[in-house]
Every structure is written in C-alpha cells, then in structure tokens.
C-alpha positions in Angstrom: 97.2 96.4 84.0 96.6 98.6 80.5 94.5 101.7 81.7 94.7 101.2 85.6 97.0 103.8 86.6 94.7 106.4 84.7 91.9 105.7 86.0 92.9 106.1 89.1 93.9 109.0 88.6 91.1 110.2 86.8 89.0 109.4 89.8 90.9 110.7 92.0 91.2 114.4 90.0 87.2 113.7 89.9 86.5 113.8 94.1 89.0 116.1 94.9 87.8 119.2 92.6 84.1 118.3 93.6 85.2 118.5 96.9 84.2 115.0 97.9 87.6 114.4 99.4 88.8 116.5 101.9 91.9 116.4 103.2 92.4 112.6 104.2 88.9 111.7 103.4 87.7 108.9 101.0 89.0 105.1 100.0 89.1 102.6 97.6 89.9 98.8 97.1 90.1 97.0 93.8 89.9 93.3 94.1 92.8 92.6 91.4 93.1 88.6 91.9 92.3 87.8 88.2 95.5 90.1 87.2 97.6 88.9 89.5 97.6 85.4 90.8 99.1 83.9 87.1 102.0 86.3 88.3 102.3 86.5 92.1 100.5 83.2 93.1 97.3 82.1 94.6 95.5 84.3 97.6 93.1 87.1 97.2 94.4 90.7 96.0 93.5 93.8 96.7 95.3 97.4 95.4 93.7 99.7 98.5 94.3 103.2 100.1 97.1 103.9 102.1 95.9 105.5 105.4 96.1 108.9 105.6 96.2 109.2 101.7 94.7 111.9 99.7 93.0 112.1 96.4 94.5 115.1 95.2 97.9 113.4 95.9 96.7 110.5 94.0 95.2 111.9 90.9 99.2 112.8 90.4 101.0 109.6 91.3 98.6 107.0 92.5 101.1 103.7 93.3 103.0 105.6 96.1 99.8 106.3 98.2 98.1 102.4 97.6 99.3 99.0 99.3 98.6 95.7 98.0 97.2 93.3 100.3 97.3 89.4 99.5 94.8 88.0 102.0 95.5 84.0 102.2 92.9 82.1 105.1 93.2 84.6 107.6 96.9 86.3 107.2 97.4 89.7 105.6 100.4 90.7 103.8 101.2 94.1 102.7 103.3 95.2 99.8 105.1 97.0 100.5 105.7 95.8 103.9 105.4 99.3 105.9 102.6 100.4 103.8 98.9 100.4 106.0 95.8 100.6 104.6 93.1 102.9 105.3 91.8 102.7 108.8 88.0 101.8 107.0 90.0 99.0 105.1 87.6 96.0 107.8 84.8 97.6 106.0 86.2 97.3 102.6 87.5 93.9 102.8 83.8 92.6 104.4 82.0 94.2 101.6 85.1 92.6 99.7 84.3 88.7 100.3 80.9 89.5 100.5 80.8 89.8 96.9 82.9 87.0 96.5 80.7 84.5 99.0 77.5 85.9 96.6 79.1 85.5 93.1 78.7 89.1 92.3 80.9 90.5 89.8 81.7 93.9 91.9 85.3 94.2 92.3 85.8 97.5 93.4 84.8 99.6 96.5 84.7 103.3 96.4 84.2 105.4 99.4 83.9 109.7 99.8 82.5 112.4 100.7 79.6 113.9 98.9 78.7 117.5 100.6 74.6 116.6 99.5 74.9 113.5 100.1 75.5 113.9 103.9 73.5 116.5 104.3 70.4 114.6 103.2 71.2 111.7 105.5 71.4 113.8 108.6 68.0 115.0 107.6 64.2 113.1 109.8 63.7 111.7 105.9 66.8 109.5 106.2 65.5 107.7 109.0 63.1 105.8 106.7 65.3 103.8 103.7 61.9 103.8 101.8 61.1 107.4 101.8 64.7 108.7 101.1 64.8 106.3 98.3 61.3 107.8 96.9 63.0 111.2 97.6 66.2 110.3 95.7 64.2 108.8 92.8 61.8 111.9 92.4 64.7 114.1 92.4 66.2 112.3 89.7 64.6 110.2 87.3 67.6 108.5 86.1 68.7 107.0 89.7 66.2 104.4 89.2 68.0 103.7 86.2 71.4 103.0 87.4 70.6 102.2 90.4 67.1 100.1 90.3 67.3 98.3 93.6 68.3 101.7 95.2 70.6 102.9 98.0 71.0 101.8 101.1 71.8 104.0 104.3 73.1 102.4 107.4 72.9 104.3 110.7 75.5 106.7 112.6 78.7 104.9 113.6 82.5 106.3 113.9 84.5 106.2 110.8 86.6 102.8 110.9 84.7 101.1 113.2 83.9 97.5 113.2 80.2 98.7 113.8 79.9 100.4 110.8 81.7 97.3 108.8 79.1 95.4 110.4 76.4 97.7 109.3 77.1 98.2 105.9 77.2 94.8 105.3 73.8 94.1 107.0 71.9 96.7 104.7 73.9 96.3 101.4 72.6 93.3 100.0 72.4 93.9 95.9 72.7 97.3 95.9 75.4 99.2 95.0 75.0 102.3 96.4 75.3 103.1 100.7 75.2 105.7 102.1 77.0 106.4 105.8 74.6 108.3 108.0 76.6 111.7 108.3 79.4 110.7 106.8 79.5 109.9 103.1 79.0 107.5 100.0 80.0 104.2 99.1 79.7 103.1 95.8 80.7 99.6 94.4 80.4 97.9 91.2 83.1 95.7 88.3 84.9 98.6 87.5 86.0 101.8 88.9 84.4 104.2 86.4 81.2 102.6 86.9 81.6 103.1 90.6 82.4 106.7 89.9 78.8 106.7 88.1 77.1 105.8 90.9 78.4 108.1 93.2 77.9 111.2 90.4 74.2 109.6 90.2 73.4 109.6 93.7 75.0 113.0 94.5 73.2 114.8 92.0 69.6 113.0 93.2 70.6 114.5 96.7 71.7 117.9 95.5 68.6 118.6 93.2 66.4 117.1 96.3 68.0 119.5 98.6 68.0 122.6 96.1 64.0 121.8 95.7 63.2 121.9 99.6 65.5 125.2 100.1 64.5 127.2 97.6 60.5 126.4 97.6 60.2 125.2 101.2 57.8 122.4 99.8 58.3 119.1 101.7 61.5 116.4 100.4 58.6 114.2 99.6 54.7 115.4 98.8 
C-alpha cells in the first residue's frame, strides 16, 4: 500500500507533538479489505493499534506497534498471532461495520486526545449537543464547512467499555466527528489525512471557544 506507512507516521508525529497523545493514549483502525482480500482472501481487514501503543513510537516505525485483524462471521484473527489490539478496539470495530451496514465510504477511525477538546466537554454547555455545536460553529466558521452535520458528544463512560461502544454508535449517525465526554476525539472519514482534518478542525473550534470565554469572561454562547 504506496503511501501508507507515511502517513501513518505523519499522523502519528502530528498528535504526539500537539500533545494529543499522551503516553498510551489515542487509536486508530483502517478498514484495508479492498487492499487486501485479492492477496490474503475473503473476510474483513483491519490494520489497528496495538494495545498499549504509542504515537510517538509510531511516527518512527508504525508496523511493529499495529495488528491486523481479519474478522470472518464472528471469529477474529490476529496477525501476528500475539499481537492485541487496543482495549477501545469493540468501539472501533462497531463504528467499523456501521459504516459498512450504511454504505458509507469511511474507512478509517481515528481516536485522541485533544487538551480543548476535553475541556469543553466537561463544561454545563456540553450537556446540550445543540448548543455546543452553535458554540463550536461560532468559534470557528470553517467547522461548518468540514464538518456540516456537526459533532456529536456522547456521555461519560470508562475508556474501553462496551457502554461507550454502545454510545458512540447511538449518536454518530452521519457525522464524522464525536466527541467522548471527558475523554477525547474521534474523528472518522475515507482516508486518514482527512480524519486528521477533522480532528485539527474541531480542536481549534474548542480552543478559540475556550480562549474567548477565559480571557473576556463573556458567555460560550451569547
């Protein structure tokens, strides 16, 4: 795959010097069927975090710290075999088919952890989709432009658990933007760099949104 390997390391460089990535935090999965089934045979294939990997280890040799998964019915096999994926890898794979039951062309989930981002969802204004969506667009007039159907927040739930795969599929619908209540971003789209767009978008919406509201103490939304 012609370009693959540099992306992902592109991205990965990206989060970790913004700071988006934390020591362990942040995932991905890249549905790469269309690559690979003329070469590995039929099932469903996704390149996806290892657990406990990090970006900053990535962004210098990405293959040693992903696993491919070949999902067939219900069976999951990993390549290689010891390799596990990240322990948020239930939420990926849901949002995963979910684009595949709707016929959407997103093939790639992107997850981390935007300092603004949080912040703004742990604020009385993220309570209210509508509102922090209103707040996100009048910080930024360009959001509506990448993202026209907007973000979508789900509420609190631990890190890896089956509630908050349940939950982000419940509120993502078209949009390709979701924010985890106090925890971080996930972006998704065709291709990694546009998921990386998103994410940039929406972090900047919430930092300039924040940055307004400290510094003049007017209100998140007039």
């Amino acid at each position: 795959m012609p370009g693959l390997e540099q992306t992902l390391k592109d991205t990965a460089e990206l989060i970790s010097s913004r700071g988006w990535g934390e020591a362990n935090a942040g995932n991905l999965s890249l549905n790469l069927t269309e690559a690979l089934t003329p070469h590995f045979g039929a099932g469903t294939w996704f390149l996806v975090s290892q657990t406990g990997s990090r970006w900053r280890h990535v962004a210098r040799n990405p293959l040693p710290h992903l696993v491919l998964i070949k999902l067939a019915d219900e069976s999951e096999e990993y390549f290689p075999a010891q390799a596990k994926p990240t322990s948020e890898w239930s939420c990926h794979k849901l949002l995963q088919k979910h684009f595949l039951a709707t016929g959407s062309e997103d093939r790639v989930v992107l997850h981390s952890h935007p300092n603004s981002v949080i912040l703004l969802s742990q604020m009385d204004l993220a309570k209210d989709e509508a509102k922090l969506n209103s707040c996100l667009r009048h910080a930024l007039a360009e959001l509506e432009l990448f993202l026209p159907d907007g973000v979508a927040i789900t509420g609190a739930a631990l890190p890896g658990s089956q509630k908050l795969a349940l939950g982000s599929l419940d509120v993502i619908g078209k949009r390709k933007a979701l924010i985890w209540q106090g925890h971080g971003l996930v972006c998704t789209a065709k291709h990694l760099d546009e998921a990386l767009d998103y994410m940039e978008v929406v972090e900047k919406a919430a930092n300039i949104a924040l940055g307004k509201f400290f510094l003049t103490k007017m209100p998140l939304l007039d």
